[in-house]
C-alpha positions as CSV (number, residue, x, y, z in Angstrom):
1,X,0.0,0.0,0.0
2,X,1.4,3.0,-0.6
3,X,0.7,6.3,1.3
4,X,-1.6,7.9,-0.3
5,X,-4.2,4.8,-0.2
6,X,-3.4,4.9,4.0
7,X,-4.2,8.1,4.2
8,X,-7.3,7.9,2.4
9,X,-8.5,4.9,4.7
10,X,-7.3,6.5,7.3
11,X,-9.3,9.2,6.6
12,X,-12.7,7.4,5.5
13,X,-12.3,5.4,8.6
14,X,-12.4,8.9,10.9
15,X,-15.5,10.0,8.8
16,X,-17.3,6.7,9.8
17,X,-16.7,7.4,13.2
18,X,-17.5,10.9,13.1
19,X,-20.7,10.1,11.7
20,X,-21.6,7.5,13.7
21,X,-21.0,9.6,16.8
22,X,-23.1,12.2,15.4
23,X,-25.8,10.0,14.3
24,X,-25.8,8.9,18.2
25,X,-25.8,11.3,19.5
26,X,-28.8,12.9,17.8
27,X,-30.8,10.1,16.5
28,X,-31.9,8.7,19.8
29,X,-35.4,7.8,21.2
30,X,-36.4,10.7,23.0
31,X,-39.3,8.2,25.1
32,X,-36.2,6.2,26.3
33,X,-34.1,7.2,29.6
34,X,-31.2,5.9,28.0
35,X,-29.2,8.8,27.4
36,X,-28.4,8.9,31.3
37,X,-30.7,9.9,34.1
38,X,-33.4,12.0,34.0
39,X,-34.6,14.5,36.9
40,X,-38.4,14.4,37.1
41,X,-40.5,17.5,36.0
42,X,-42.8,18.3,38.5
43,X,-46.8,18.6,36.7
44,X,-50.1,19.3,37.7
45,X,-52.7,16.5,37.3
46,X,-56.4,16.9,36.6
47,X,-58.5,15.7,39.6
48,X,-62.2,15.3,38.9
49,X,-64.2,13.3,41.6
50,X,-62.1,10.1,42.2
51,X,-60.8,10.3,38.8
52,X,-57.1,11.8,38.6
53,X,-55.8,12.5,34.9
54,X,-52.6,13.7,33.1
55,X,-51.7,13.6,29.2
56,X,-49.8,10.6,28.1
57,X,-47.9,13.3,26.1
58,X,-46.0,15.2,28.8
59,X,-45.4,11.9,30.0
60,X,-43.5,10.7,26.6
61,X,-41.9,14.4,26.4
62,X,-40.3,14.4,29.6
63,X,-39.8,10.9,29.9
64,X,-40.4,11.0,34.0
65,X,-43.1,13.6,35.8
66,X,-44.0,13.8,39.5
67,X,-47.4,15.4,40.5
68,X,-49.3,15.3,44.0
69,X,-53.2,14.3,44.4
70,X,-55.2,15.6,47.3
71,X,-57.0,12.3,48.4
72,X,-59.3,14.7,50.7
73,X,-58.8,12.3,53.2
74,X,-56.4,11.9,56.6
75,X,-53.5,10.7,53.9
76,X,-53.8,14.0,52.4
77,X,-51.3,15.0,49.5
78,X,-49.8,11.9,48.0
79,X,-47.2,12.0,45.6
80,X,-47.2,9.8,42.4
81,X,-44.4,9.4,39.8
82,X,-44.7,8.2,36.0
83,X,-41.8,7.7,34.2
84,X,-41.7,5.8,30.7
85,X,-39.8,2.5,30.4
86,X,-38.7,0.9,27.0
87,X,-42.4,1.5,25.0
88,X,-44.5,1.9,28.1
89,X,-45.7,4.2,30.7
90,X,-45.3,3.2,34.4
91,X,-46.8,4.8,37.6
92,X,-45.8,4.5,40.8
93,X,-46.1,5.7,44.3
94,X,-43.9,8.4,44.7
95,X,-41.7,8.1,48.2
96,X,-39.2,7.0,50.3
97,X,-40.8,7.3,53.9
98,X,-37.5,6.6,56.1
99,X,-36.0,9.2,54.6
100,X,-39.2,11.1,53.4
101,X,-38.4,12.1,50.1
102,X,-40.7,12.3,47.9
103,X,-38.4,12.1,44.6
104,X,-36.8,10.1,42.0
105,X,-34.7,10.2,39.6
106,X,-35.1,7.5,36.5
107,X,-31.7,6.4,35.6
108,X,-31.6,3.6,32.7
109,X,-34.0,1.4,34.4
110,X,-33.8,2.2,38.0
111,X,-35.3,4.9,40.1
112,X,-32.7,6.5,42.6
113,X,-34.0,8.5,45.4
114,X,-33.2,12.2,45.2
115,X,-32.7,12.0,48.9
116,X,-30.8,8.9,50.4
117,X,-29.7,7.4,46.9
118,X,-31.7,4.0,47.4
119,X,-32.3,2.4,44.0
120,X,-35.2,0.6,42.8
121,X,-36.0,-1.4,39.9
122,X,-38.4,0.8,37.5
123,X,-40.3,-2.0,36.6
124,X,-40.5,-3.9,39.4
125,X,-40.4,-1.3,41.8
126,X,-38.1,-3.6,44.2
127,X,-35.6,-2.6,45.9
128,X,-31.5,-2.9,44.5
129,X,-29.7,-0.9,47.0
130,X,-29.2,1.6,49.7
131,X,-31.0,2.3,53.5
132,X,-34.9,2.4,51.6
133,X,-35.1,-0.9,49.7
134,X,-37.4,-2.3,52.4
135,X,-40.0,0.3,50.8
136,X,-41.1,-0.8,47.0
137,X,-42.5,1.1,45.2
138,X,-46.3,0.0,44.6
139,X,-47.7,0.0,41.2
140,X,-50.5,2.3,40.3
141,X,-53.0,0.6,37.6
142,X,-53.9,3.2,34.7
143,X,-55.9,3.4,31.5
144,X,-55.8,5.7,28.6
145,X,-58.4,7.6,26.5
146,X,-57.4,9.6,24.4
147,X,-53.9,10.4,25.2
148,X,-55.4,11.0,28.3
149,X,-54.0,8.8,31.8
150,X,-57.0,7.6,34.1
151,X,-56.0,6.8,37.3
152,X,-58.8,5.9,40.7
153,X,-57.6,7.8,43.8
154,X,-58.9,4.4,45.4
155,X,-55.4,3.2,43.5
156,X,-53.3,5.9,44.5
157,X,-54.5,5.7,48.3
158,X,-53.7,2.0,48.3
159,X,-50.6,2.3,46.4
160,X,-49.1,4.9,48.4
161,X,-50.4,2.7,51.5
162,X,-48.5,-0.3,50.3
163,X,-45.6,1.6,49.8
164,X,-45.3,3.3,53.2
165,X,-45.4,-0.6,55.0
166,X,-41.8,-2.3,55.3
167,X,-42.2,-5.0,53.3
């Protein structure tokens, strides 16, 4: 080979990976929590009766939202989370009551308190790691109309119940 043929592959080869660090870095899923973790965005839900409602769309945009419900009722402001995971939306109760925080952060799968650090598995809601996992993080069932999130407060209550028992 002579020298001007290794320069020229030298040279296609640093395009190739030029362009494929480009195309990485801007050709991602924006719905996906892979580029690293991602701070909630705090949002206010709809409450109508014992319906509560927020738009699958700020959902998908932000990638993980935090809002509080008013249950009207001795538990009194609860805090949810929902976050999206691979091609699907997950809610969750939304704290860590031995260290009372009341905020995650969504980090390629796993939810790490804003507070103590504990993790927990997004789609599980276990426990991995750290002085909380004794608290999972209960599951809140949801349907959508519309690109619009139904949730019961019924749920939320029980959810957020669930979640403040060890266990």
């Amino acid at each position: 080979m002579n020298l001007k043929n290794v320069r020229s592959i030298g040279i296609g080869m640093l395009l190739l990976l030029v362009a494929s660090f480009g195309l990485g870095c801007i050709g991602g899923d924006s719905g996906t929590a892979s580029a690293g973790p991602v701070e909630a965005t705090w949002i206010t839900a709809d409450v109508n009766g014992d319906v509560v409602s927020i738009p699958a769309a700020v959902v998908n945009d932000n990638t993980n939202v935090h809002f509080k419900v008013n249950t009207n009722t001795e538990l009194g402001e609860i805090a949810v989370m929902a976050f999206v995971l691979g091609d699907e939306i997950v809610i969750r109760s939304n704290v860590c009551p031995p260290c009372g925080s009341i905020g995650f952060t969504l980090d390629d799968g796993v939810l790490v308190c804003d507070s103590c650090s504990t993790t927990f598995n997004a789609e599980t809601g276990n426990g991995i790691l750290g002085a909380c996992v004794d608290y999972p993080k209960e599951n809140i069932p949801y349907t959508e109309s519309g690109g619009i999130l139904l949730m019961n407060v019924n749920d939320i209550m029980t959810a957020h119940q669930n979640t403040v028992i060890r266990g």
